[in-house]
Structures are given as C-alpha cells and as structure tokens.
VEXDREN-2710 file (C-alpha; in Angstrom, 1 decimal):
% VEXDREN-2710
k/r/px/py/pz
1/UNK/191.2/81.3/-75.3
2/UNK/188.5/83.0/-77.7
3/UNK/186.0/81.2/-75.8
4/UNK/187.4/82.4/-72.2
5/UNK/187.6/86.0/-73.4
6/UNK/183.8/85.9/-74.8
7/UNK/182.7/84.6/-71.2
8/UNK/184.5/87.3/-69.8
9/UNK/183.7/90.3/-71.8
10/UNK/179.5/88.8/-71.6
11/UNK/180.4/89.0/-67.7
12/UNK/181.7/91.8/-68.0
13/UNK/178.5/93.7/-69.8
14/UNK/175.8/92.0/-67.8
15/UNK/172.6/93.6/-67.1
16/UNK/172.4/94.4/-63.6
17/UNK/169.3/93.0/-61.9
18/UNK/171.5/89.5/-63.0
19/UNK/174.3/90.2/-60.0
20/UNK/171.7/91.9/-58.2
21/UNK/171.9/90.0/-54.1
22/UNK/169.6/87.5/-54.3
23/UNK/167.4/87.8/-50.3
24/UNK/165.6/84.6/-49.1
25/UNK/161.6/85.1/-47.8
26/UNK/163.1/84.7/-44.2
27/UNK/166.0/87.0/-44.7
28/UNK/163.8/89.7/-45.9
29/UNK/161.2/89.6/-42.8
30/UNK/163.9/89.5/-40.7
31/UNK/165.8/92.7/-42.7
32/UNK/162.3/94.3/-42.2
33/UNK/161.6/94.1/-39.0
34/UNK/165.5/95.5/-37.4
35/UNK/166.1/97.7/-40.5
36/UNK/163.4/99.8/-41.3
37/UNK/162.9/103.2/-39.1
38/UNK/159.1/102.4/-38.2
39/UNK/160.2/99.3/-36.6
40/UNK/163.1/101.0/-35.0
41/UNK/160.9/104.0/-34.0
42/UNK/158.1/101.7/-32.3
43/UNK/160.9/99.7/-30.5
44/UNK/162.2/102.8/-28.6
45/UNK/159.0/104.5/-28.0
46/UNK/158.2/101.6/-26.1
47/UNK/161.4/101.5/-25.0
48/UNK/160.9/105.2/-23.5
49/UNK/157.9/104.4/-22.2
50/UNK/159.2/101.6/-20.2
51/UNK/161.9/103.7/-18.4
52/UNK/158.9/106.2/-17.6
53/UNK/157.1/103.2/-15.0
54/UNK/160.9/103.1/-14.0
55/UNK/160.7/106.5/-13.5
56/UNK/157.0/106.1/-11.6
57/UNK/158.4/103.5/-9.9
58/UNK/161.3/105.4/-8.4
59/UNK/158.6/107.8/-6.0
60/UNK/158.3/104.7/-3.9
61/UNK/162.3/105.0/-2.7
62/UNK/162.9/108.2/-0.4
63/UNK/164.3/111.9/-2.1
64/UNK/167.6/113.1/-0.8
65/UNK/168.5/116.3/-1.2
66/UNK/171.4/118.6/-0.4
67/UNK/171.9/122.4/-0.2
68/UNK/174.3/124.8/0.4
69/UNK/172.7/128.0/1.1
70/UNK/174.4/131.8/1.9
71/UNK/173.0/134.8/3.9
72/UNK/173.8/137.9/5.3
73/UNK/172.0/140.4/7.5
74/UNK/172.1/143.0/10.3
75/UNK/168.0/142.5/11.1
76/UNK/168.3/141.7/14.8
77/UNK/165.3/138.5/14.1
78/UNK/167.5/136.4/11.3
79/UNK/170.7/137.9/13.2
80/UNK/169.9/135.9/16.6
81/UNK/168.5/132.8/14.8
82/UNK/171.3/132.6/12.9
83/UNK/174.0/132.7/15.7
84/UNK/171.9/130.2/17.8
85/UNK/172.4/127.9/14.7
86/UNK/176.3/128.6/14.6
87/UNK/175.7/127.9/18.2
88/UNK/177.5/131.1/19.4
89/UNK/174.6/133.3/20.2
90/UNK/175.8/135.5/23.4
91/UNK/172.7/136.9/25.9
92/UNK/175.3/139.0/27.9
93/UNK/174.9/142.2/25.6
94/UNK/171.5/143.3/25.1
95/UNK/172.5/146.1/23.2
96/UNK/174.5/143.4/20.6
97/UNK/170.8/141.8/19.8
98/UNK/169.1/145.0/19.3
99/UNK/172.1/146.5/16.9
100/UNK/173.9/143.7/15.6
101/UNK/176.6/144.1/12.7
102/UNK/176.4/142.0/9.6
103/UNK/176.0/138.3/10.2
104/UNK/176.2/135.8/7.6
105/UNK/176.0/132.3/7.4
106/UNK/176.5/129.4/5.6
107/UNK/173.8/126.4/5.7
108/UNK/174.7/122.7/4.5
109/UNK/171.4/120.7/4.8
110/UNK/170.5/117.3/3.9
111/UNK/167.1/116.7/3.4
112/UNK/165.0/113.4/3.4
113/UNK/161.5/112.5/1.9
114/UNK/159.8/109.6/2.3
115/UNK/156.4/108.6/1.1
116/UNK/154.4/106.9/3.7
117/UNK/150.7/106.6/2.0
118/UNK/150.1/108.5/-1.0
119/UNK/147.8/106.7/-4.0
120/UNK/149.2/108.5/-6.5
121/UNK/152.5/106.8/-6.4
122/UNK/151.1/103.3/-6.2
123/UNK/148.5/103.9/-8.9
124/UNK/150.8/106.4/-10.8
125/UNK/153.3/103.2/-11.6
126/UNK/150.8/100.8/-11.7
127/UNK/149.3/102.6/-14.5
128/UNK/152.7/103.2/-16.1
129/UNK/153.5/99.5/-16.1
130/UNK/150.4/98.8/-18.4
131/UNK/151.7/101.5/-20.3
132/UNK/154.8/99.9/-20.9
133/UNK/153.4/96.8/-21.6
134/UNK/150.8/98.3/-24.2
135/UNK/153.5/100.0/-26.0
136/UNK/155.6/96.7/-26.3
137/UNK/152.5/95.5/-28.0
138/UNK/152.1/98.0/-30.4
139/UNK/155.7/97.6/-31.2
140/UNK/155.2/94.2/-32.2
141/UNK/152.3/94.8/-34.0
142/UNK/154.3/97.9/-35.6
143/UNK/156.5/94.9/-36.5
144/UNK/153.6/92.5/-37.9
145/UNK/152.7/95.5/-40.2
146/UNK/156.2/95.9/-41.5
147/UNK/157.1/92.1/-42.1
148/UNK/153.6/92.1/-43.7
149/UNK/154.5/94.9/-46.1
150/UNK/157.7/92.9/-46.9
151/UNK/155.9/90.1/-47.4
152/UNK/153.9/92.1/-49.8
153/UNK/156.6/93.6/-51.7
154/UNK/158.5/90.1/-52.1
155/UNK/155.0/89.3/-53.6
156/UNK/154.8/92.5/-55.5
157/UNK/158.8/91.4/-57.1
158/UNK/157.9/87.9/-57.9
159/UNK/154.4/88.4/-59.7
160/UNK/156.4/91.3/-62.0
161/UNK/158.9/88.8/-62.9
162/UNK/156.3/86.3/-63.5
163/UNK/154.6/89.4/-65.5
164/UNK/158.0/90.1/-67.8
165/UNK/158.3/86.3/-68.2
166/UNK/154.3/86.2/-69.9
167/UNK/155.4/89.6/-72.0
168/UNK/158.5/87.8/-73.7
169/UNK/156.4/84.6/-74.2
170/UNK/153.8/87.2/-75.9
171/UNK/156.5/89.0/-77.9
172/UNK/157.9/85.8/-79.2
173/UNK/154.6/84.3/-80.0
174/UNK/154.2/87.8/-82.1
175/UNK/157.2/87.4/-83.6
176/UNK/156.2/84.3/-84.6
177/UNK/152.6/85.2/-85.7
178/UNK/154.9/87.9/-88.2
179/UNK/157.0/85.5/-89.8
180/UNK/154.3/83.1/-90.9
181/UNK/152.3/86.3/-92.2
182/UNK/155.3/87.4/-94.0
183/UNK/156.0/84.2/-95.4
184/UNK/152.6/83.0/-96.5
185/UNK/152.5/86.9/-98.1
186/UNK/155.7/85.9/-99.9
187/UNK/154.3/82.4/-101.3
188/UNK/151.5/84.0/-102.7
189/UNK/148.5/82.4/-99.8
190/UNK/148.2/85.6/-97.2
191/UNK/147.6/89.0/-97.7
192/UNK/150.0/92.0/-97.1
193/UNK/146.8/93.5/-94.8
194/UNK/147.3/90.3/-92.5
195/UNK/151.2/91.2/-92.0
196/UNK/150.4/94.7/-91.4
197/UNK/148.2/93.5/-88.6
198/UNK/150.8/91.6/-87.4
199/UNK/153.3/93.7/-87.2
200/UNK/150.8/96.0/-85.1
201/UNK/150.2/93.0/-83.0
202/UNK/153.6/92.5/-82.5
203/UNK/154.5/96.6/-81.9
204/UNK/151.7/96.3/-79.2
205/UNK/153.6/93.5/-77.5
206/UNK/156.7/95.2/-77.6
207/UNK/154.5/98.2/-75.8
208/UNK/153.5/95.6/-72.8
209/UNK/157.2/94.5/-72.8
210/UNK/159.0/98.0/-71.9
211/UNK/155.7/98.6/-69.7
212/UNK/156.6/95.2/-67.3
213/UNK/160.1/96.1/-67.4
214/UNK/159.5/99.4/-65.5
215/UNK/157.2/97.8/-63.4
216/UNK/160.1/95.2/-62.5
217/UNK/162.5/98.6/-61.7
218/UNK/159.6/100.0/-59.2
219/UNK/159.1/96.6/-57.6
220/UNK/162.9/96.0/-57.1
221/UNK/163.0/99.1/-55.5
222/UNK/159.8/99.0/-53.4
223/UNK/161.1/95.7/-52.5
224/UNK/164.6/97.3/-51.2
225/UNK/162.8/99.9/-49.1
226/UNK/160.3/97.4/-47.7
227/UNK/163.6/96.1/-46.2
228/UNK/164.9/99.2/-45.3
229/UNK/168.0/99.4/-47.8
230/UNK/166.5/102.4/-49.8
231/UNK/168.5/102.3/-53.2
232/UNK/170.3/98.6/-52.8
233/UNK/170.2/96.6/-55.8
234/UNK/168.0/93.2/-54.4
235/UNK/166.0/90.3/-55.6
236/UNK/163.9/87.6/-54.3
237/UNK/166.0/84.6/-53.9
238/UNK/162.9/81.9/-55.4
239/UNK/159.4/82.4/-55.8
240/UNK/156.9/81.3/-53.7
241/UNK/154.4/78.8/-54.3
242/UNK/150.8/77.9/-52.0
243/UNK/152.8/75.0/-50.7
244/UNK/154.8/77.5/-48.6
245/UNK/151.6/77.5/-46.3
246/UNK/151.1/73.6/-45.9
247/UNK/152.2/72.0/-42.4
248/UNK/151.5/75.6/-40.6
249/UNK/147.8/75.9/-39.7
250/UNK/146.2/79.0/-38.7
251/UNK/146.0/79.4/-35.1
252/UNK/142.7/78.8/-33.0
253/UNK/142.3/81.9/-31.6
254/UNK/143.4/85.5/-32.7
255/UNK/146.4/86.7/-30.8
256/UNK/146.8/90.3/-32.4
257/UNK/148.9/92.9/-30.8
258/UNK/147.1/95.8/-31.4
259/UNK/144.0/93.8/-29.5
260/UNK/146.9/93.2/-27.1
261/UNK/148.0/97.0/-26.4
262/UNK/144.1/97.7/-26.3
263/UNK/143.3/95.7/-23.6
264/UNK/146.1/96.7/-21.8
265/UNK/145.2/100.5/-21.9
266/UNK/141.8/99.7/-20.5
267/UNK/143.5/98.0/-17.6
268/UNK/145.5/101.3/-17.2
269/UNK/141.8/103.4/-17.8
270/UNK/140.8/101.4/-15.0
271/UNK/143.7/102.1/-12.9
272/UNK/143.3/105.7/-13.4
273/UNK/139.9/105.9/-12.4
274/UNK/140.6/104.3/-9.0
275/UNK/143.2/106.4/-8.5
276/UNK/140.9/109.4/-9.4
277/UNK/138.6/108.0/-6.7
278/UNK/141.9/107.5/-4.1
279/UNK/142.1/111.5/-4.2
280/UNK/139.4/111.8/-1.2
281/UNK/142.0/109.8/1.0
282/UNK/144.9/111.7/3.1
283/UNK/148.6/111.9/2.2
284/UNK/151.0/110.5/4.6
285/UNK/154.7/111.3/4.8
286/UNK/158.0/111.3/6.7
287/UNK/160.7/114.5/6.7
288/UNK/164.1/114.5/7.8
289/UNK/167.0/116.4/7.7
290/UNK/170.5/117.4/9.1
291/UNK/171.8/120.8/9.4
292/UNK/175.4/122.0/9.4
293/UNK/175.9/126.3/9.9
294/UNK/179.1/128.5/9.3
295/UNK/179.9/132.1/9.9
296/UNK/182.3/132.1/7.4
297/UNK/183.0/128.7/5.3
298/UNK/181.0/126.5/3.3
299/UNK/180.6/122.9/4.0
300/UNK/181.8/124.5/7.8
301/UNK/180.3/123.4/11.1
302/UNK/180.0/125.4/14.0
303/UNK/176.6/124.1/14.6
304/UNK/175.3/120.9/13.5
305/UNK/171.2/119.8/13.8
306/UNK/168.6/117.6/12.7
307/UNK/165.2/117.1/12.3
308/UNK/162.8/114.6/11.8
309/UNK/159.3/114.7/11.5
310/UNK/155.8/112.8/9.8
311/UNK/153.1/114.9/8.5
312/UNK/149.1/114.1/6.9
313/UNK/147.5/116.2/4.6
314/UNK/144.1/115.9/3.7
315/UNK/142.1/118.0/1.0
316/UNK/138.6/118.5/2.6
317/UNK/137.3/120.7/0.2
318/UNK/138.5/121.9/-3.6
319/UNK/135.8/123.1/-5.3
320/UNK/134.9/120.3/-7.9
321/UNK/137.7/119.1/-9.1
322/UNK/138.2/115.8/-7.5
323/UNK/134.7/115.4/-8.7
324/UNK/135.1/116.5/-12.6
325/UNK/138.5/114.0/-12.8
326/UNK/136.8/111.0/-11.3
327/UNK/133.9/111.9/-14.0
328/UNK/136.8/112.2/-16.8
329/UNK/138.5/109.3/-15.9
330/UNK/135.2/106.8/-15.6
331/UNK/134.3/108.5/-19.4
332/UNK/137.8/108.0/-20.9
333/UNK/137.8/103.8/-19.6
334/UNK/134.3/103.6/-21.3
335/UNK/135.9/105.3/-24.4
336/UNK/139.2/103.3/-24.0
337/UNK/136.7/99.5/-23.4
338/UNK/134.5/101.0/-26.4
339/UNK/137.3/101.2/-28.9
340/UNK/139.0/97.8/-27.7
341/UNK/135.6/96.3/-28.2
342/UNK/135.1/97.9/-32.1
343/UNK/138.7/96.5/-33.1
344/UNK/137.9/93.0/-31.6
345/UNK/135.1/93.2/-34.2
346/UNK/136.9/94.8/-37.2
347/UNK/139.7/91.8/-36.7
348/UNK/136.8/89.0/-37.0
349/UNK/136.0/90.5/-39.4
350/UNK/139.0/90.7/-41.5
351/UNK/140.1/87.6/-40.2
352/UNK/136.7/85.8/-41.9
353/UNK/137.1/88.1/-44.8
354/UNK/140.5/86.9/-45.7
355/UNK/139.6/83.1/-45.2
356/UNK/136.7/83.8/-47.8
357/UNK/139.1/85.8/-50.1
358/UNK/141.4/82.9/-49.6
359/UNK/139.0/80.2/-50.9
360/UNK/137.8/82.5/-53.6
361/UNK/141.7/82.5/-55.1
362/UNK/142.3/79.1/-54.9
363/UNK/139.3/78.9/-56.8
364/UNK/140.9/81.5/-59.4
365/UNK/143.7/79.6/-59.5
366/UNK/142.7/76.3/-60.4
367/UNK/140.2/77.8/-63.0
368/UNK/143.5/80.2/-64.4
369/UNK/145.3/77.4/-64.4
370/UNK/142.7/75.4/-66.4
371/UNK/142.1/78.0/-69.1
372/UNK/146.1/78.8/-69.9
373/UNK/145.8/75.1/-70.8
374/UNK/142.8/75.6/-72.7
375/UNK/143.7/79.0/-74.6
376/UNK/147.3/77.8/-75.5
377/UNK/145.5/74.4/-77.0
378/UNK/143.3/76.7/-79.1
379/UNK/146.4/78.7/-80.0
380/UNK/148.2/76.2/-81.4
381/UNK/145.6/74.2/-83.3
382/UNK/144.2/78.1/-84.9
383/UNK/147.8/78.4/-85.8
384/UNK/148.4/75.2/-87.9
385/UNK/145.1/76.0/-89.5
386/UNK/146.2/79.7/-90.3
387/UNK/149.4/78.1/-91.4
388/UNK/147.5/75.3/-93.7
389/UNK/145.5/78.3/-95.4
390/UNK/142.8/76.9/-93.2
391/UNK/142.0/80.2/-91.1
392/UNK/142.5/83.7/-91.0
393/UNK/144.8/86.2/-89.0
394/UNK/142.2/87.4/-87.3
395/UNK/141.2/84.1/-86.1
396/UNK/144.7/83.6/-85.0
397/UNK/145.3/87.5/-83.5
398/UNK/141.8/86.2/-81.2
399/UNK/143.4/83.0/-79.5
400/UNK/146.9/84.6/-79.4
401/UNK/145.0/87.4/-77.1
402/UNK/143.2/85.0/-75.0
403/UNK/146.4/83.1/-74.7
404/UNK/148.0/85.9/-73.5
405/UNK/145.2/86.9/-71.0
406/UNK/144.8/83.5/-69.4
407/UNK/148.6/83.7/-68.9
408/UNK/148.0/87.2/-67.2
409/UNK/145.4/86.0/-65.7
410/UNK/147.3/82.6/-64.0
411/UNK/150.2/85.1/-63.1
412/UNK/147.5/87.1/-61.0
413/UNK/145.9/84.2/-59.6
414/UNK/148.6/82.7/-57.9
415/UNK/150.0/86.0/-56.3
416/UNK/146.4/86.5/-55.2
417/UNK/146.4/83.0/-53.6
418/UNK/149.6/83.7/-51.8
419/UNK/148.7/87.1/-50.3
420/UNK/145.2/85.8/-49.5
421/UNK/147.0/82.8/-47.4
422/UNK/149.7/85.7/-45.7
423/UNK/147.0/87.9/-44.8
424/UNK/144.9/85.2/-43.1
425/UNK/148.2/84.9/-40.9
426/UNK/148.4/89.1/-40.9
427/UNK/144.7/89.3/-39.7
428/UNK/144.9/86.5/-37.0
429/UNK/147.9/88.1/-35.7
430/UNK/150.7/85.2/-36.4
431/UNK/152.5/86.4/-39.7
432/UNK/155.6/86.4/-37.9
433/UNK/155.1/83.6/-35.5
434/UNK/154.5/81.7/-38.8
435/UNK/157.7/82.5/-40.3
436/UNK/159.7/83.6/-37.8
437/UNK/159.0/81.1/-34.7
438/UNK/162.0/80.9/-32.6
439/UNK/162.5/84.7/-33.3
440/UNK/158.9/86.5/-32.0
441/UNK/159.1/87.4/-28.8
442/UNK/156.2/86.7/-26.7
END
C-alpha cells in the first residue's frame, strides 16, 4: 500500500515536459502543413485566385439583364414615343401631340449580350488559368517551406535534448571530479586548491545545465508553433537518426514549386502580350432585348417589343496607347523569363551546395564520433592516474573539458547530418514527396 501511494504521489508531482504529447516526424509535417495560417493563407489565395479564371471564364456565356424603369413627362417628343410604346398613340387630335398632359410610363426590359469575337475574353481567361495554376504552385511550395521549418524545429527539439542529456553527463562527471578532490584532500594526498577548482568546475557545469534547460523550453515551444499549436505542451516522439534517409534517393531532376509557379507566370506574360497585340483587331458582338411598357403598372404590358441586333467596333486610332501596352507587356515577359531564369540558377545552386554540405557532415560525424571515443578514453585513464596520485587536477580538469566538447561536438554533428540530408530534399523540391508520398498532391 506504501508502495502504491509513493507511485502515486511521484505521478502526481511530475515534471511536465514527462506527460507532455509525444508527435511522430510524420504527424508533425502533416500538423504543419493544415495547421499553420501561412499554409492556410497560401491555400486560399490560390484558392481566390482560381475562382477569378472562373470569373474570366464566365465573359464567354451571354449577360442578361433586367430593368424596370419609371418616367413622366408633358414634352410633346418623349410624350408621343412613349404612347407609341404603350401602343395607344392617337393621330386624330393634333392639338393632343402639341399640348399633351403628363404621360408616364413604366419600362420592363430584358436585355441580352453576347460576345461574338472579342480577344480580351479568350486571352483574359487564358491568362487567368495560368494564374490559378501558378498560385497552386506557390501554395505548395508555401507548404514545402513550412514542413521544412517543422522539420527544422523537430531537429532544433531533439539536438537540445541530446544537449541536456551531454550537460547532466558533464555535471555528474564534475560531481565526480569533486568527491575524489575532496577525498584525496581528506587522506592527506590532494590539495584544498585542487577542490576549490573543482568545485568551480563543477559550479560552471551547473551554469551549462540551467542554460540547456531554457534552451529545451524555447525549442519545445518553437517546436509547438512550427506545428501551429502556439502554447501546446509537445515533444518529439523518437529521435532521428541518418538511417531515416536510406531507401529514399534524391530525385533526378529538381521539381521545385516555386520554379513551377515561375514558369507558369511567364506562360501568362506571354499570353498577355498577345493579347496586347490582339487590341488592333475589331470587337464583334450580339444585342437583344424585349420590351414590355405601362401607363400605369410595373411589370404591366400594354406594349410589348423586341430587338435584336450585332454590332463591330473597331479602334482605328488612340493616340499611343495600344502601342505603349504592347511595349509594357513584351518588357514585363522578358522581366518575368529573366527572374524564372535567376531562380533556376539559385536552386542548382543550393541544391549542389547542400549535397557538398551533406558530405562535409557526414564527414563531421564520423570524425565526432571518433574523438568522443578518444577523449572519454583519455578521461578515464587521467582520472585513475589523478586518483593513484599519479597526475594532477589540472590534468584531469583538461580531458574532462575535451570530453565534454567532443560530446558537444557529436551532438552537433549528427543534427548537422540530418538537416544537411532534409535540405538536399528542401532544395530539390521533394521534402514532402519524401515523407509524405501518398499525401502531396501533384
């Protein structure tokens, strides 16, 4: 019963980061990606961007309109017209059209427009497609960003608890270094100097221990707002190793979004300037309508018409400015091709960059690797001869440091690996396809 009620009063008091929700590497991109607001904002601009070639798209279908108009006049002109229209215009008084009372009437008219030939509309939601589509690109690569940056911050949690777990080590092994001081002072063999150093040794390790605990707090919550649950209490569910990469090569050729979105807006730059060259052709469209007129009531009809006609326009001369937008539109596509061309570079670049970075860390980490092995054997051989009266503290204080670098050092080596690997992915433009497979769409 003593033994229950321990358990339960130890559950009761535990730390927090210990019943803190544990969030897999998949979970966490996937978190990213639907619950931050970037990715939620780049989804509905392209979303709204989208309905606008909708929108273009609609000028192809004809306008209807309807109106219901009101008038009243004694001018003898609008008078006559607008008893001919109610259909009850009388010619047998003269004197009646010269000096008529008030007349009013009331005009329901449905009106239809239909584009026949007009460049604007096909090239106006030909353009907006590519729009559309560029912005869908951007939202993924909006996306590839975010999952990146969660990728970064799982990264960013797991080398601080690596970091806390290398600053307990040190504080132990300072602990340690103090009680053999203390008790080689005690038998008469060390020197109260050497346990004063020791205990400075060891204050400096407590330092570094409260320091990687606070950096543990910021990366727990930079890790919950990388998944965009500001203020939730998460952790990574296991760390990750370099094998996470093994069995998923890098793809041949870079399929980036933002590359994506950028050709795409040239392909609407083109567009535009055809359609800026288009202007010097004629408009062609179709009217119709149908005409219902009351003296007295809305919606009434005492005379009923209709009309239907086609008509061309043609702008044979406006100054320059059909001139000046063809000349804007030809230097925007060679600004538009110019910029898609510079980011093609930058991303070989980077790509190449982070392959180079990537061999370099595994290099690091094989050589971190090597040396923990190394410092820790010197450590433990100085500190049997320290022990034996065989060396001094400050020979001991010297491999304990190294010791505790080469650990720092391994713990920075392997996160470097690790982000070196994910940002080959980021660069080439397949972090998500690499994680997320079945979920990216295409």
């Amino acid at each position: 019963m003593r033994k229950i009620l321990c358990v339960a009063i130890a559950t009761l008091f535990m730390p927090q980061p210990l019943l803190a929700q544990t969030v897999a590497l998949k979970q966490a991109l996937r978190d990213a990606v639907t619950q931050r607001p970037a990715a939620e904002a780049a989804r509905q601009q392209a979303l709204a961007v989208r309905h606008a070639a909708g929108e273009a798209k609609s000028y192809y279908l004809p306008r209807i309109t309807a109106a219901e108009n009101f008038a009243a006049t004694n001018e003898p002109g609008n008078s006559m017209f607008m008893t001919l229209n109610q259909e009850k215009l009388d010619l047998s008084d003269p004197s009646a059209l010269n000096h008529p009372g008030t007349t009013r009437d009331f005009e329901t008219k449905v009106t239809l427009e239909q584009p026949l030939f007009n460049p604007d509309v096909s090239y106006g939601y030909h353009r907006a497609q590519k729009g559309a589509e560029a912005a869908a690109a951007s939202a993924r690569w909006s996306e590839e960003k975010i999952a990146f940056g969660a990728y970064s911050a799982y990264l960013g949690l797991q080398q601080a608890h690596a970091a806390l777990g290398w600053a307990q080590t040190s504080h132990k092994d300072a602990l340690e270094m103090l009680r053999v001081a203390a008790q080689r002072r005690k038998a008469g063999v060390g020197l109260k100097a050497d346990e004063l150093r020791a205990r400075v040794f060891l204050a400096e390790a407590e330092r570094r221990l409260v320091s990687v605990k606070n950096n543990l707090a910021i990366a727990r919550e930079r890790f919950a707002l990388a998944l965009g649950q500001p203020g939730a209490d998460l952790d990574i569910a296991a760390p990750l190793t370099p094998a996470l990469f093994e069995g998923k090569p890098v793809a041949g050729q870079m399929s980036r979004a933002d590359l994506q979105a950028l050709t795409l807006q040239s392909q609407a730059a083109d567009l535009a300037y055809r359609q800026s060259k288009a202007e010097y052709l004629p408009k062609v469209g179709l009217q119709a309508s149908y005409s219902l007129h009351d003296s007295s009531n809305p919606f009434g009809a005492e005379g009923k018409s209709w009309t239907v006609g086609a008509g061309l326009t043609w702008d044979l001369f406006d100054g320059s400015r059909r001139a000046e937008g063809k000349a804007r539109a030809e230097a925007l596509k060679r600004a538009v091709d110019a910029r898609r061309l510079d980011a093609a570079r930058q991303a070989n670049f980077q790509v190449n960059k982070a392959r180079l970075h990537a061999q370099e860390a595994r290099l690091n980490l094989t050589t971190a690797n090597q040396a923990v092995k190394e410092a820790a054997e010197g450590h433990r051989l100085t500190l049997e001869r320290y022990r034996a009266g065989l060396a001094n503290l400050s020979d001991l204080l010297g491999t304990q440091s190294a010791l505790d670098q080469a650990r720092l050092d391994a713990v920075k080596a392997e996160a470097g690996l690790l982000m070196a690997l994910g940002n080959i992915r980021f660069q080439d433009g397949t972090f998500l396809k690499t994680f997320l497979p079945d979920e990216v769409k295409p």
